[in-house]
The first five atom37 places (N, CA, C, CB, O) and aatype in JSON, in Angstrom:
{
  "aatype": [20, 20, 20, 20, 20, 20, 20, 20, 20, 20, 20, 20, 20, 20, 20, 20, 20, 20, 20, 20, 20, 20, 20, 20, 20, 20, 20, 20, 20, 20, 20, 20, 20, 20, 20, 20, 20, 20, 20, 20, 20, 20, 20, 20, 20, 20, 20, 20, 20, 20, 20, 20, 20, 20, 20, 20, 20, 20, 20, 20, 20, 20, 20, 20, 20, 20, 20, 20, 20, 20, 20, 20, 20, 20, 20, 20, 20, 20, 20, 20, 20, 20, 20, 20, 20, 20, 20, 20, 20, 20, 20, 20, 20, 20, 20, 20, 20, 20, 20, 20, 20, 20, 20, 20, 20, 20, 20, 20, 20, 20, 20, 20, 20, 20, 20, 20, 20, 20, 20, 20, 20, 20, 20, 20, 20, 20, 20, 20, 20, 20, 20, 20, 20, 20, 20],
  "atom_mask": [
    [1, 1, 1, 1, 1],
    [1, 1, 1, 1, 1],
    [1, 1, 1, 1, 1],
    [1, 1, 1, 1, 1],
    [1, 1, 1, 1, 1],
    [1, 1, 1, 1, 1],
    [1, 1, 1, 1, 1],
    [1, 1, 1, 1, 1],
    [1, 1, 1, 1, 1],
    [1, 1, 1, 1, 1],
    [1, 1, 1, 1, 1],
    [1, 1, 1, 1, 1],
    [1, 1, 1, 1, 1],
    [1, 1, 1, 1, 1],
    [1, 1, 1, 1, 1],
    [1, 1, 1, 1, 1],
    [1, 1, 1, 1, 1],
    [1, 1, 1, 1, 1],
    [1, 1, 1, 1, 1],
    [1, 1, 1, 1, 1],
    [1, 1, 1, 1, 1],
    [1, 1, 1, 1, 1],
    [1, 1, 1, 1, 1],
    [1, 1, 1, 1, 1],
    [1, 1, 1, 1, 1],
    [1, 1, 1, 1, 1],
    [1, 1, 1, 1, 1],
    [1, 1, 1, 1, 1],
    [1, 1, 1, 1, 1],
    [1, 1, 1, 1, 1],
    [1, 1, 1, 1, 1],
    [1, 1, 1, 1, 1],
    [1, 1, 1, 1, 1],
    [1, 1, 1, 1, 1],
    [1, 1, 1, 1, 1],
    [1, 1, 1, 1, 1],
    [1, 1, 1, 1, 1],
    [1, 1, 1, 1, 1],
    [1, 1, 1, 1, 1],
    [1, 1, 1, 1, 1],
    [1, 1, 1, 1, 1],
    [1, 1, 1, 1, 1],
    [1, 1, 1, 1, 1],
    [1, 1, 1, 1, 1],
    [1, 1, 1, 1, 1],
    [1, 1, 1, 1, 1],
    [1, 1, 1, 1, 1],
    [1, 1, 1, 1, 1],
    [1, 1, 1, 1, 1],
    [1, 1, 1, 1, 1],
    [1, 1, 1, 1, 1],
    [1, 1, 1, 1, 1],
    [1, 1, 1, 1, 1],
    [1, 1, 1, 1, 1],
    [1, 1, 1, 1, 1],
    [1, 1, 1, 1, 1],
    [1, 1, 1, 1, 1],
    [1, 1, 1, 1, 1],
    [1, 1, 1, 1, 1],
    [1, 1, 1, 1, 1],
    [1, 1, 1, 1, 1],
    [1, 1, 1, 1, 1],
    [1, 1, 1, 1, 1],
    [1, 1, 1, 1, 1],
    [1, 1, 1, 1, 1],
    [1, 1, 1, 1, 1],
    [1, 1, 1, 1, 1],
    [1, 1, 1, 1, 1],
    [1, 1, 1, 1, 1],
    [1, 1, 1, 1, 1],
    [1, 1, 1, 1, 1],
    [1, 1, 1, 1, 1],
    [1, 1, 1, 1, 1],
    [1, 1, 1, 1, 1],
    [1, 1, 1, 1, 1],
    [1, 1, 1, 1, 1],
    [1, 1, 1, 1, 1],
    [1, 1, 1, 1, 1],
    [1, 1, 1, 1, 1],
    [1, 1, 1, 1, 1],
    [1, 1, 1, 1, 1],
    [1, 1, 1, 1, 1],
    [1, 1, 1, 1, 1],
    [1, 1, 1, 1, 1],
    [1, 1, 1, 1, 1],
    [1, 1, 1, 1, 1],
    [1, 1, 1, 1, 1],
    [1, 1, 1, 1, 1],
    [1, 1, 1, 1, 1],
    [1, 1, 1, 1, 1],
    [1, 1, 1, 1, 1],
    [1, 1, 1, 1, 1],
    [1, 1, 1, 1, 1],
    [1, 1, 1, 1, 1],
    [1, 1, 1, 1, 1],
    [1, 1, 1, 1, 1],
    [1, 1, 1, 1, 1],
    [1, 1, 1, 1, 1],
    [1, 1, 1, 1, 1],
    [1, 1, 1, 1, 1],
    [1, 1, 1, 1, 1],
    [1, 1, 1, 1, 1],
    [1, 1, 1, 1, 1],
    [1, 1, 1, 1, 1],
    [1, 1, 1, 1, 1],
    [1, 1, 1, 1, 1],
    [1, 1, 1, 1, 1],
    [1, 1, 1, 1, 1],
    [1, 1, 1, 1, 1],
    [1, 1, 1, 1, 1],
    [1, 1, 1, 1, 1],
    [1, 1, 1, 1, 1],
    [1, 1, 1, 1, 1],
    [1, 1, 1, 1, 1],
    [1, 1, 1, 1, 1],
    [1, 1, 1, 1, 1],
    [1, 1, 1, 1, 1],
    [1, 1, 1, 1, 1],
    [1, 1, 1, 1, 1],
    [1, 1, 1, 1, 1],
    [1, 1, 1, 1, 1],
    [1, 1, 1, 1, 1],
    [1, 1, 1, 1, 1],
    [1, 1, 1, 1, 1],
    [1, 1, 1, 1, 1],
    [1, 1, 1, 1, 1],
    [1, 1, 1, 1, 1],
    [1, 1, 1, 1, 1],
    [1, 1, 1, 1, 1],
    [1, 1, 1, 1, 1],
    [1, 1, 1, 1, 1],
    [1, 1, 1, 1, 1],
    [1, 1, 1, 1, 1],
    [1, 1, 1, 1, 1],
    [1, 1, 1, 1, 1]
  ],
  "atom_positions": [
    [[174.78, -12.4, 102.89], [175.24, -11.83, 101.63], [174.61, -10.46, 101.44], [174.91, -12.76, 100.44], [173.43, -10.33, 101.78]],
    [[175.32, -9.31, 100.86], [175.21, -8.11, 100.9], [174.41, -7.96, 99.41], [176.63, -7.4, 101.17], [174.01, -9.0, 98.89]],
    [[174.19, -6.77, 98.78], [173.64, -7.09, 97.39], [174.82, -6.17, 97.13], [171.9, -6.74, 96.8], [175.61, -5.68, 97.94]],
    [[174.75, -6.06, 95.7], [175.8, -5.88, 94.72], [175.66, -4.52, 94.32], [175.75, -6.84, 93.53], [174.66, -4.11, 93.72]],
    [[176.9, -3.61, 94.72], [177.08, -2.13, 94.75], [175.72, -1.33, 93.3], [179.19, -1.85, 94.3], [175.06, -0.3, 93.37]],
    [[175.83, -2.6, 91.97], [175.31, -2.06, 90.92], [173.87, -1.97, 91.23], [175.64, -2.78, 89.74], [173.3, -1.13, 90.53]],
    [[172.82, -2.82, 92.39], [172.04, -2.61, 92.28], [171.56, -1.45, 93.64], [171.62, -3.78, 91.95], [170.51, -1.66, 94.24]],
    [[172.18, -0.61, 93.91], [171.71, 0.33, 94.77], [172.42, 1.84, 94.17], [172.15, -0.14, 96.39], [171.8, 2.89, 94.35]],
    [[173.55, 1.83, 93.55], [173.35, 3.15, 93.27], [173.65, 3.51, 91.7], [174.22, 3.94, 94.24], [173.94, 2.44, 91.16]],
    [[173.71, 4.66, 90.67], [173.05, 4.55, 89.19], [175.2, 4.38, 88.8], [171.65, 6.58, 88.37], [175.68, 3.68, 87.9]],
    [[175.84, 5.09, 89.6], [177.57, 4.93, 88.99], [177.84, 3.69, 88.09], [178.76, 4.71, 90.36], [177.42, 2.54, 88.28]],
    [[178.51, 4.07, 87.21], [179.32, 2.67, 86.6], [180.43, 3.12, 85.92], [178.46, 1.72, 85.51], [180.63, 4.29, 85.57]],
    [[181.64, 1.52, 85.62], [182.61, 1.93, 84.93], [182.61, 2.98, 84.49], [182.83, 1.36, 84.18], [181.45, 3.38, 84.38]],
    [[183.42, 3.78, 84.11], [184.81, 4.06, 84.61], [184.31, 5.13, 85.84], [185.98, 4.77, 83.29], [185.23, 5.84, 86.25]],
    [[183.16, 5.31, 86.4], [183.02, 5.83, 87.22], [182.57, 5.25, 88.5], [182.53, 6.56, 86.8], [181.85, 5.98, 89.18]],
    [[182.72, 4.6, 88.75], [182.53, 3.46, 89.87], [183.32, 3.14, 90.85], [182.44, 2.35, 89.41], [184.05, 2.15, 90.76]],
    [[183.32, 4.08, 92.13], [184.84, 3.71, 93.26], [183.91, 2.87, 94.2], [185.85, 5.4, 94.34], [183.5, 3.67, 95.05]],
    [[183.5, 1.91, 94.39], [183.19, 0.95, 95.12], [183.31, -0.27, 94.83], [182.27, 1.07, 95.4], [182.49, -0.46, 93.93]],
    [[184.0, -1.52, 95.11], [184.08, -2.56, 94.55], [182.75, -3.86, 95.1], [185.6, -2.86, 94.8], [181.95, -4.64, 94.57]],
    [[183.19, -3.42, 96.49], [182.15, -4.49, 97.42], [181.25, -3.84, 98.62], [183.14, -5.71, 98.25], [181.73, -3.03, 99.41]],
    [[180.32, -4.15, 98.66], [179.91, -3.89, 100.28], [180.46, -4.62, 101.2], [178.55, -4.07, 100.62], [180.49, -5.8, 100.84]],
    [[180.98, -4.43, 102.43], [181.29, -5.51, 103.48], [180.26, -5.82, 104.05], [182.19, -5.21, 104.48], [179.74, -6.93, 103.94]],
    [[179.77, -4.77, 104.8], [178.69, -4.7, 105.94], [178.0, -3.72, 105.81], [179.11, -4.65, 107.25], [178.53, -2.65, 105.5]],
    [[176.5, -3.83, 106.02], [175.42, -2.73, 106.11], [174.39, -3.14, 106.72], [174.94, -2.22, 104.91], [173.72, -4.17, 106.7]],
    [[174.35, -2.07, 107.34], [172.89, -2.23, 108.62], [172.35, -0.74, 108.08], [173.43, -2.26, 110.96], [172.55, -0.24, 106.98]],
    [[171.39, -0.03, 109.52], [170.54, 0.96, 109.24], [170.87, 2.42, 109.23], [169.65, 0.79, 109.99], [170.17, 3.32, 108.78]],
    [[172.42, 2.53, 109.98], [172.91, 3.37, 110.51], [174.16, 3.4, 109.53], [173.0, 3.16, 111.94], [174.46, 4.41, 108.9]],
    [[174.92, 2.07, 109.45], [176.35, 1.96, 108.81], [176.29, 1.36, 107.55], [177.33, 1.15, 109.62], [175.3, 0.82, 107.07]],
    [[177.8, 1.53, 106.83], [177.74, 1.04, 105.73], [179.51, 0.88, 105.4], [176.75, 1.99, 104.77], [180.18, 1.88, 105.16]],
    [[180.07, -0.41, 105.44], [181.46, -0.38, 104.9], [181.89, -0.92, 103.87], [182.21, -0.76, 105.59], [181.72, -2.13, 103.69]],
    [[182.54, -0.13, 102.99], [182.5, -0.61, 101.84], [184.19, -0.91, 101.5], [181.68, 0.43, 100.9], [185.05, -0.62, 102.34]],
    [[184.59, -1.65, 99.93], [185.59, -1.74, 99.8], [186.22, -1.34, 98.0], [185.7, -3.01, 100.43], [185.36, -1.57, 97.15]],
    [[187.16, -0.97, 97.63], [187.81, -0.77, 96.63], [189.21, -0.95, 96.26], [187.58, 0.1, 96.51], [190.03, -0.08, 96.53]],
    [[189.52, -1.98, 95.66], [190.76, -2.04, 95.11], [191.33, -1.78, 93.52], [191.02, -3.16, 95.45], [191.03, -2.19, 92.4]],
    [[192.18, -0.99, 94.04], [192.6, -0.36, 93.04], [194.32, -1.45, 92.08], [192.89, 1.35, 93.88], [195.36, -1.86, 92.6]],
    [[193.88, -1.53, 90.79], [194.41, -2.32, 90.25], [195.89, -1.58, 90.18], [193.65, -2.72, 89.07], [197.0, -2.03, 90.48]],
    [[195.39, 0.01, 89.56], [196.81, 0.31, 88.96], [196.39, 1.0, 87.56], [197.86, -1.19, 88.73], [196.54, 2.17, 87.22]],
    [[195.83, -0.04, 86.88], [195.6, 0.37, 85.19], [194.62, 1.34, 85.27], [195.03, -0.9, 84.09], [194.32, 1.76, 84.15]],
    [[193.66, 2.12, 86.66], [192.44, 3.13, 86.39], [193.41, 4.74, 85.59], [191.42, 3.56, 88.4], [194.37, 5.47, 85.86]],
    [[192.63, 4.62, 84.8], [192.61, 5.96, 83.99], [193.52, 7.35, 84.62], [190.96, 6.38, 83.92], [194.34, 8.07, 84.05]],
    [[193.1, 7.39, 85.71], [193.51, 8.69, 86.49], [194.97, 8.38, 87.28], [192.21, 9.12, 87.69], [195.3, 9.23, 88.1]],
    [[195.81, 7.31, 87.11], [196.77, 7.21, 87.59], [197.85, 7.22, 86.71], [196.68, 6.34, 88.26], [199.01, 6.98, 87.06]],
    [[197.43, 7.56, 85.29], [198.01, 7.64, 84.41], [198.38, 9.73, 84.2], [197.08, 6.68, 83.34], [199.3, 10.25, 83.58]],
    [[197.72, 10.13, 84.67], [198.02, 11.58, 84.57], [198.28, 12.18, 86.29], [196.56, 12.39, 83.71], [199.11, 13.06, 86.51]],
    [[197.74, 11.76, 87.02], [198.3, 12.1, 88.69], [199.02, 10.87, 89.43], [196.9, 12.5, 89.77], [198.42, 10.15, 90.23]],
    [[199.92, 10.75, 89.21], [201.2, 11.9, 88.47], [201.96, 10.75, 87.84], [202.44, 13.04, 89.76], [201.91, 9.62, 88.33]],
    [[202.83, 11.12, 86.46], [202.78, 10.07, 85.93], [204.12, 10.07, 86.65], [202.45, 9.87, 84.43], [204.64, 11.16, 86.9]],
    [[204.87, 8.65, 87.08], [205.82, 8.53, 87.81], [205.77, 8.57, 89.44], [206.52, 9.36, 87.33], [206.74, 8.56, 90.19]],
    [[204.55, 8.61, 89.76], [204.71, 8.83, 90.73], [203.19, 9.24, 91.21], [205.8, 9.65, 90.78], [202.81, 10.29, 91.72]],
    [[202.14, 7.61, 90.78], [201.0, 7.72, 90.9], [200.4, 8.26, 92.47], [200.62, 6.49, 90.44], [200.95, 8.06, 93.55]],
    [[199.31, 8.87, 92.27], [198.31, 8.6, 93.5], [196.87, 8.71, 93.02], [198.52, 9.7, 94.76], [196.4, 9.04, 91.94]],
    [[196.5, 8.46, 93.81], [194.48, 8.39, 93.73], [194.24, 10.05, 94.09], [193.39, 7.03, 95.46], [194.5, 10.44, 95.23]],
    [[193.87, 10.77, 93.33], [193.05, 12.22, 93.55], [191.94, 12.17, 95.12], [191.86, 12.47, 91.88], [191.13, 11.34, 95.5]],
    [[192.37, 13.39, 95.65], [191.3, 13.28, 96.42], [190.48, 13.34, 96.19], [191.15, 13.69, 97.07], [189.64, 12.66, 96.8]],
    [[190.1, 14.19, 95.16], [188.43, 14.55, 95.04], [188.05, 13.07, 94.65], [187.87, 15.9, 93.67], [186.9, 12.74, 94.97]],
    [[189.0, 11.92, 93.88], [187.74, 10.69, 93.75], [187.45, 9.91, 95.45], [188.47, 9.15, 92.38], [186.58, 9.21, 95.97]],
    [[188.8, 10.55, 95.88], [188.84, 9.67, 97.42], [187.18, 10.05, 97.86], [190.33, 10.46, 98.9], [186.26, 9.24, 97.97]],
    [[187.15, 11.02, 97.98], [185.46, 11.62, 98.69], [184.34, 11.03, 97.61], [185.23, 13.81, 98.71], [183.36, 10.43, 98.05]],
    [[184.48, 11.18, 96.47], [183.56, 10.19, 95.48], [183.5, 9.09, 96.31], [184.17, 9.74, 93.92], [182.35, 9.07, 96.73]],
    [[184.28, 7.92, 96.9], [184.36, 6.71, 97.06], [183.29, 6.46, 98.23], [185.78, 6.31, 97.27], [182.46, 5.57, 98.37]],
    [[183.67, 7.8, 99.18], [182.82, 7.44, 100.3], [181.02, 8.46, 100.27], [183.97, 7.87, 101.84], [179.99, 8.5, 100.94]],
    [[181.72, 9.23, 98.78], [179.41, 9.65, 98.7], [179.11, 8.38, 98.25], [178.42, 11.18, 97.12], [178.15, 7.82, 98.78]],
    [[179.73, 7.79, 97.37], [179.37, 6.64, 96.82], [178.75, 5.14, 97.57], [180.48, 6.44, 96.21], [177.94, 4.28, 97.19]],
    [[179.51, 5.32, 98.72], [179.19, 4.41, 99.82], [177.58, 4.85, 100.8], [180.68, 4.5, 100.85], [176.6, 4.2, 101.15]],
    [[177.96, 6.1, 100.93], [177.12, 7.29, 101.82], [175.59, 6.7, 100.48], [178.1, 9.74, 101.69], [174.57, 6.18, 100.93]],
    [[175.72, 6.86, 99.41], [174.49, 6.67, 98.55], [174.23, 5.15, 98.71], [174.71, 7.13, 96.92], [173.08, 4.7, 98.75]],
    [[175.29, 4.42, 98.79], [174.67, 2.74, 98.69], [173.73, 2.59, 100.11], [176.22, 1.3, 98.73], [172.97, 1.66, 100.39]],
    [[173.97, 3.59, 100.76], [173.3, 3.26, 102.54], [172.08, 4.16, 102.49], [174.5, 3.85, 104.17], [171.1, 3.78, 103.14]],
    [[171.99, 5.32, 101.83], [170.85, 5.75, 101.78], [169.43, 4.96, 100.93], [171.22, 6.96, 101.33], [168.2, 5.03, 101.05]],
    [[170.4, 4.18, 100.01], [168.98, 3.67, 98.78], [168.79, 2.91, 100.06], [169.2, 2.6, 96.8], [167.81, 2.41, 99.52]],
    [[168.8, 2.52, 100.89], [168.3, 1.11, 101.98], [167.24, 1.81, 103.38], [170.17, 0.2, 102.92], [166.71, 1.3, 104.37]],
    [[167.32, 3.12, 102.86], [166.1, 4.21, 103.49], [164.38, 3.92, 102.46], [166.88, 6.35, 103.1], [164.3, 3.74, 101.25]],
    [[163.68, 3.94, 103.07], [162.72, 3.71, 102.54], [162.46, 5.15, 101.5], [161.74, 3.3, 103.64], [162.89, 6.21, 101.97]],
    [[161.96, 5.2, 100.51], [161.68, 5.99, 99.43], [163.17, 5.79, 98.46], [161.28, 7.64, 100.0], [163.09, 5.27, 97.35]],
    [[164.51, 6.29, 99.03], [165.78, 5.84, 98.39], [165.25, 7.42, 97.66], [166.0, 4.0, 97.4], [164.66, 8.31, 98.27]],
    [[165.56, 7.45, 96.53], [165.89, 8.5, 95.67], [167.18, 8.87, 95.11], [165.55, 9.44, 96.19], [168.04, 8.24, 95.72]],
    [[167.6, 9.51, 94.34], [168.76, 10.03, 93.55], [170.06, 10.77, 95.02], [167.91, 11.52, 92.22], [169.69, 11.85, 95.47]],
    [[170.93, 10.41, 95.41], [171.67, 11.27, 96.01], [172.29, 11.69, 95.64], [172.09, 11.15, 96.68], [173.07, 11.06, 94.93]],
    [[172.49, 13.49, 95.88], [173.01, 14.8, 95.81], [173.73, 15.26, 96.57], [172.32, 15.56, 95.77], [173.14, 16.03, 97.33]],
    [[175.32, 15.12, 96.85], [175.97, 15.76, 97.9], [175.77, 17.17, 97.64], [177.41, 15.38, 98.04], [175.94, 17.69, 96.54]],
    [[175.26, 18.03, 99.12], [174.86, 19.06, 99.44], [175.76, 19.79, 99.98], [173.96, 18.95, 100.04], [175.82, 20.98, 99.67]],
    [[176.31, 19.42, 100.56], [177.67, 19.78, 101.9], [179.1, 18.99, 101.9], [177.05, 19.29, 103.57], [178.9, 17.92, 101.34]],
    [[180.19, 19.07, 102.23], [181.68, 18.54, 102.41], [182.47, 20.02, 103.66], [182.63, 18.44, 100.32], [182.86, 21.17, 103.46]],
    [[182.36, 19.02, 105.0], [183.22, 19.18, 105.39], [184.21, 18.95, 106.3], [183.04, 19.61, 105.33], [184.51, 17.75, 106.24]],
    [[185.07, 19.71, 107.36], [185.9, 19.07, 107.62], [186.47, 17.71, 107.04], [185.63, 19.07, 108.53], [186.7, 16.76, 107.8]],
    [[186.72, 17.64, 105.55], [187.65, 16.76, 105.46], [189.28, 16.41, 105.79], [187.48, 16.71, 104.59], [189.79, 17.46, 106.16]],
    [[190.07, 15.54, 105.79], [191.44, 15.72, 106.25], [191.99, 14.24, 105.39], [191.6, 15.78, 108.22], [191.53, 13.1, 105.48]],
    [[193.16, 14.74, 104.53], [193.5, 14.2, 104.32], [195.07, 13.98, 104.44], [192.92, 14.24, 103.69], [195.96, 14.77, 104.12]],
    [[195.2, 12.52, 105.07], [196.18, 11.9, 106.3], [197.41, 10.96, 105.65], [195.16, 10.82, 107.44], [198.46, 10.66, 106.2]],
    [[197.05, 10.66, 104.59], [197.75, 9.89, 103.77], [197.47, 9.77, 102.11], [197.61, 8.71, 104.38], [196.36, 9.99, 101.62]],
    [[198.77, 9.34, 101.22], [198.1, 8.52, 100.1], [197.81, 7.91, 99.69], [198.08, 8.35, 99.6], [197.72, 7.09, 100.59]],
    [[197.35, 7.27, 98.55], [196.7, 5.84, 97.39], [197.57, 5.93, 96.86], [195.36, 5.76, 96.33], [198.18, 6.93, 96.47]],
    [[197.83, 4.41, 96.73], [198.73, 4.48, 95.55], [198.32, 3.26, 95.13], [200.31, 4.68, 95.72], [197.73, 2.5, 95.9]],
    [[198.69, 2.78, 93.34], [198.12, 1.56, 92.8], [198.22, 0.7, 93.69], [198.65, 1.07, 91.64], [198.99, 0.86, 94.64]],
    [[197.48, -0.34, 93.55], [197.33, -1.98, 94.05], [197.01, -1.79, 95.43], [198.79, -3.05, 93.92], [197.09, -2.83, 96.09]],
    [[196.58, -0.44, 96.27], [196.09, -0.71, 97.47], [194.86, -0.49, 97.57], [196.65, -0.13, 98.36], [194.27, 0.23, 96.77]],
    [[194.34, -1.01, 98.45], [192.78, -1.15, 98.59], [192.16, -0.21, 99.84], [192.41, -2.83, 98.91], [192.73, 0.01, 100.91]],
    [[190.96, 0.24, 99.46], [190.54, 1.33, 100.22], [189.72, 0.76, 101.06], [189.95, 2.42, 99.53], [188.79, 0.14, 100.55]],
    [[189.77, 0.78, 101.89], [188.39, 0.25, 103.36], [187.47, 1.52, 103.99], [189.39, -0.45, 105.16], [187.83, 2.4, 104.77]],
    [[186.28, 1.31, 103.41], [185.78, 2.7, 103.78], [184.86, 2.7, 104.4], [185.49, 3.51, 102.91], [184.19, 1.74, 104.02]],
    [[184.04, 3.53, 105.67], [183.47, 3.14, 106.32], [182.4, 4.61, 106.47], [184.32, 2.47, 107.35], [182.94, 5.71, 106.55]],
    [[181.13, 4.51, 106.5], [179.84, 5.99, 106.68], [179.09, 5.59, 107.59], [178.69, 6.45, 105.33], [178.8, 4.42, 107.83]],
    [[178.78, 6.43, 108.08], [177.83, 6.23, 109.16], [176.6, 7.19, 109.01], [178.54, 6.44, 110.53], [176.93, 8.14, 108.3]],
    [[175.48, 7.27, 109.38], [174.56, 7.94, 109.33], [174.45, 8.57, 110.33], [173.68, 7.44, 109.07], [174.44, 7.85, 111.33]],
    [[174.32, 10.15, 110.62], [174.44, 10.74, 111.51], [173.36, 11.3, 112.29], [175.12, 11.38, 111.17], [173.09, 11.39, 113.49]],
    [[172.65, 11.78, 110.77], [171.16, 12.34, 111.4], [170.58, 12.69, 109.87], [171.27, 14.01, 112.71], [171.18, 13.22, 108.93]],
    [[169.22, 12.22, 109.96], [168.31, 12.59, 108.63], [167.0, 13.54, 109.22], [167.65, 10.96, 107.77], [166.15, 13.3, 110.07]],
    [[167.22, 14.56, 108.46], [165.92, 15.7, 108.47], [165.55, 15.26, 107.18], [166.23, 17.55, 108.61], [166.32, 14.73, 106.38]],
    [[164.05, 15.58, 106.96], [163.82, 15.75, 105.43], [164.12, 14.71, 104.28], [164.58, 16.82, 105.06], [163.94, 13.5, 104.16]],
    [[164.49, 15.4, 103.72], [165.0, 14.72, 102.46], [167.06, 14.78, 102.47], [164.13, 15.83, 100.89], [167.91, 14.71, 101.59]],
    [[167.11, 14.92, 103.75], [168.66, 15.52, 104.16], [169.07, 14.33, 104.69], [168.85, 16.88, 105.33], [168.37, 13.88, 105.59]],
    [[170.29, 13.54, 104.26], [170.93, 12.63, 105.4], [172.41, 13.6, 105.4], [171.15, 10.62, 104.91], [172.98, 14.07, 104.41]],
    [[172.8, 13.71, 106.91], [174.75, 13.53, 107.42], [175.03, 12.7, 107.75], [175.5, 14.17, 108.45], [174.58, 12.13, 108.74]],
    [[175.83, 12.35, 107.06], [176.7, 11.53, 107.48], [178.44, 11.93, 107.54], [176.37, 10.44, 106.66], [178.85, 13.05, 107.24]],
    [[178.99, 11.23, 107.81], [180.47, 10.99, 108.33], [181.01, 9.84, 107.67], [180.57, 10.74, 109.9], [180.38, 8.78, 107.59]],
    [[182.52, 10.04, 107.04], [183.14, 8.93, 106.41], [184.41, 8.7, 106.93], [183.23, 9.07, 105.04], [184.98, 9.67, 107.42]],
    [[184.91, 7.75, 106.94], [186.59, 7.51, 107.03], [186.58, 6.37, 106.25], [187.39, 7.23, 108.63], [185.78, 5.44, 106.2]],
    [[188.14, 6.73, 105.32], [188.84, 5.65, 104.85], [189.9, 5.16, 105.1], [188.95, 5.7, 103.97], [190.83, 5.96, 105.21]],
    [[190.16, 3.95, 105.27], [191.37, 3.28, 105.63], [192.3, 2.75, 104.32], [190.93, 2.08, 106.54], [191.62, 2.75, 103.3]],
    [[193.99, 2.2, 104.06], [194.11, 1.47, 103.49], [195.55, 0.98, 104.6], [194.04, 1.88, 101.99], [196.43, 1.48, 105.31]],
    [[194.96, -0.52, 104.07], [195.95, -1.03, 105.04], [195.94, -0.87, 106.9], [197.18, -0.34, 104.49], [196.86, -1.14, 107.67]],
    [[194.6, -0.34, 107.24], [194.27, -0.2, 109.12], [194.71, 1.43, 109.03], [195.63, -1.46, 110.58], [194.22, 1.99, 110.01]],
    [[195.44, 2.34, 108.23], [195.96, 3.21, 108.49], [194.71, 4.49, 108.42], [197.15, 3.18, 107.66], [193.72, 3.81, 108.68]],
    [[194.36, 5.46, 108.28], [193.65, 6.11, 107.94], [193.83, 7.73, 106.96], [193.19, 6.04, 109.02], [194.31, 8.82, 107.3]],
    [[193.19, 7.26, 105.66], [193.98, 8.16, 104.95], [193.19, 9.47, 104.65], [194.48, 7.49, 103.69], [193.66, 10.51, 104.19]],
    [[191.32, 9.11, 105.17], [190.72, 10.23, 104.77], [189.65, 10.36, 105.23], [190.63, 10.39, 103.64], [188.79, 9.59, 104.81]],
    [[189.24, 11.42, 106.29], [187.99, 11.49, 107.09], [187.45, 12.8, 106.48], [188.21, 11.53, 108.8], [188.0, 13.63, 105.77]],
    [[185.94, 12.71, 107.07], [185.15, 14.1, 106.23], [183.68, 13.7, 106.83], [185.21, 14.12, 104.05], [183.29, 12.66, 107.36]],
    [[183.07, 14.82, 106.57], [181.69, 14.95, 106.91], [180.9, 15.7, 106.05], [181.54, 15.47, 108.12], [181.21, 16.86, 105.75]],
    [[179.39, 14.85, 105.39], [179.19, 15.01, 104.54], [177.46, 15.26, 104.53], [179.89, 14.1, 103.92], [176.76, 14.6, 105.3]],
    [[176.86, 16.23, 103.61], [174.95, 16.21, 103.81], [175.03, 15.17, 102.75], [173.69, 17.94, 103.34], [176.08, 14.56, 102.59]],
    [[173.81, 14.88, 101.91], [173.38, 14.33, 100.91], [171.8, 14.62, 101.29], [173.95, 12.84, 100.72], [171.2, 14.31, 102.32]],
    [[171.23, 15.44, 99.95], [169.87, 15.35, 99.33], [168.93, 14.55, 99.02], [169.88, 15.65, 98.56], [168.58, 15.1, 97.98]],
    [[168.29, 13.71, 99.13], [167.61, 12.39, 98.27], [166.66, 13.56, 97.05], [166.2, 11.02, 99.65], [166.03, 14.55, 97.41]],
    [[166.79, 13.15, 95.81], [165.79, 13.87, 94.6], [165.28, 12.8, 94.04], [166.48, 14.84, 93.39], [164.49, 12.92, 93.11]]
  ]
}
């Protein structure tokens, strides 16, 4: 059993894109989110013709990227520092669920990179590479 997204990083309702952890070790971290439909932001992008914003898509996976860092010894506040090469391959749309997956790439300092991809449905809708700060 994994512990529960609320006790590793400070996000909550209505700001909260992580539902579950799947799996986490020292290096990885996959997480999951399903999206009902009724979140806030699918009501204005676009109405008729919902999707999930990217910018929360990349929230979903610092968000993940932070649940794997608190499991570093000291942990601290994470600060995305850097975004790049992201690509985005597909859309969200209500009632699908996001499968998201970070990896740890390399930590200097108070610096972790990492790397994200998200899936919904096996497909892949959004890769990127990312720093994060610990404060």
């Amino acid at each position: 059993m994994f512990p529960d997204i609320k006790d590793l990083i400070p996000q909550r309702a209505p700001f909260l894109f992580v539902d579950k952890i799947i799996n986490l070790d020292e290096k990885k971290i996959s997480t999951s989110l399903h999206l009902t439909g009724e979140e806030d932001f699918f009501k204005g992008h676009f109405p008729g013709n919902p999707i999930m914003p990217g910018v929360l898509l990349q929230e979903a996976l610092f968000q993940s990227g932070a649940a794997l860092m608190a499991k570093k010894a000291g942990g601290g506040l994470g600060v995305v520092t850097r975004v790049q090469n992201a690509k985005f391959k597909n859309m969200v749309r209500p009632g699908e669920t996001l499968e998201m997956e970070v990896e740890l790439v390399d930590s200097l300092s108070n610096a972790s990179y990492m790397k994200g991809t998200t899936r919904v449905n096996g497909k892949v809708v959004l890769v990127l590479e990312f720093a994060v700060a610990s404060i």
